[in-house]
C-alpha positions as CSV (number, residue, x, y, z in Angstrom):
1,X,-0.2,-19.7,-20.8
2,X,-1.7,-16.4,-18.6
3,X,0.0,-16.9,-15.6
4,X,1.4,-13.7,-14.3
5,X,5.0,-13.3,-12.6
6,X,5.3,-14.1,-8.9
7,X,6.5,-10.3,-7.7
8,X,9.9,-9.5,-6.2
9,X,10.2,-8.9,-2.0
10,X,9.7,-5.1,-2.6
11,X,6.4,-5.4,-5.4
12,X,4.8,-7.6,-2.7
13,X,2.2,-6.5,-0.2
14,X,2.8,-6.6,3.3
15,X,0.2,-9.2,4.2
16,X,2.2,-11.4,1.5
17,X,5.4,-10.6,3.1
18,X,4.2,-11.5,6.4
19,X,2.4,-14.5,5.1
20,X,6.3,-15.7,3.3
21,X,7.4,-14.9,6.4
22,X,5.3,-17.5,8.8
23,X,5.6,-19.6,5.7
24,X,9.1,-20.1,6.5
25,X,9.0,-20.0,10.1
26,X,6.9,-22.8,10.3
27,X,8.5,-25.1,7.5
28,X,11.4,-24.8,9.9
29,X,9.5,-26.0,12.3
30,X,8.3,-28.7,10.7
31,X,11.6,-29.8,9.5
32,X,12.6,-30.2,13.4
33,X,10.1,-31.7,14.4
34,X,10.6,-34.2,12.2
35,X,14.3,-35.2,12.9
36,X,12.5,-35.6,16.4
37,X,9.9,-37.8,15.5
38,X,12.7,-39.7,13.1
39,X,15.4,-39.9,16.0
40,X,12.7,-40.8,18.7
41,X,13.1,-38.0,21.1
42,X,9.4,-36.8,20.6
43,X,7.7,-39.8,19.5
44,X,4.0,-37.5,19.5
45,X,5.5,-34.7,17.4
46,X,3.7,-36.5,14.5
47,X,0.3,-34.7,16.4
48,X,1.8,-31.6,15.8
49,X,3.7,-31.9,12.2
50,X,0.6,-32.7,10.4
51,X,-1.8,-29.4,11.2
52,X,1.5,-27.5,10.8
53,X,1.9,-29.2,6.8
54,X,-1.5,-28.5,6.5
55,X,-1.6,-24.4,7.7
56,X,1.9,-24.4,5.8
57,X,0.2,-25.6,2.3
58,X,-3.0,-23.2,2.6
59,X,-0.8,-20.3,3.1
60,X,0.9,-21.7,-0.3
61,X,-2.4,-21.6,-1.7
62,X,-3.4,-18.5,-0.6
63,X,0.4,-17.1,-2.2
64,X,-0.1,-18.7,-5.8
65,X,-3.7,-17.4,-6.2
66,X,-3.4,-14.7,-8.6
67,X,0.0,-16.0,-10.0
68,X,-0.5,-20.2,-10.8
69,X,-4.3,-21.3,-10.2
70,X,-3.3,-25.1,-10.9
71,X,-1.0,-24.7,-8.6
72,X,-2.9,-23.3,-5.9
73,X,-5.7,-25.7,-6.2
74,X,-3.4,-28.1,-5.8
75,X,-1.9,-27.4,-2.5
76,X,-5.1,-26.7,-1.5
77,X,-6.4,-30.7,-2.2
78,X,-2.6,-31.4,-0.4
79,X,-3.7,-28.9,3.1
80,X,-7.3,-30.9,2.7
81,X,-5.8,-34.4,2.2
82,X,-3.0,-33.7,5.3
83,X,-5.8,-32.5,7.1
84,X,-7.9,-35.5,6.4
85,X,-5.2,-37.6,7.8
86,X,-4.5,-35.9,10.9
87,X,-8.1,-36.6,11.5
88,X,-7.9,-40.5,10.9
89,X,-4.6,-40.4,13.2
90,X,-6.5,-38.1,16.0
91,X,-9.2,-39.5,16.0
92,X,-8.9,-43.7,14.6
């Protein structure tokens, strides 16, 4: 179908490996803050989840670029639609 190969660790570029790198980083961050929202010790970490899912999806988007275009338009409509929401919750 076109699409290229996603590259190993060592073909990557730094800015890619730095990118993976704060990809992961803040997924785990996410993933706590959620067990803390869940088990009701920070009951406002929702405020702070959402703009991470979002920053978390672009830098997905930014990663599949050159490798899956559908792919990467599509966690770029998630990262807008997360945003969007985070908005509503802010702000209505």
């Amino acid at each position: 179908m076109g699409q290229k190969r996603m590259p190993s660790w060592n073909e990557k570029s730094t800015v890619d490996k730095i990118l993976q790198i704060v990809q992961i980083l803040l997924s785990g961050i996410v993933i706590l803050l959620c067990v803390l929202q869940m088990t009701g010790v920070w009951t406002g970490a929702v405020h702070v989840v959402e703009p991470l899912m979002a920053v978390v999806m672009l830098i997905m988007s930014w990663q599949y670029r050159n490798y899956n275009k559908l792919m990467s338009m599509f966690c770029l409509a998630v990262a807008v639609f997360v945003t969007s929401a985070a908005v509503k919750i802010f702000f209505f």
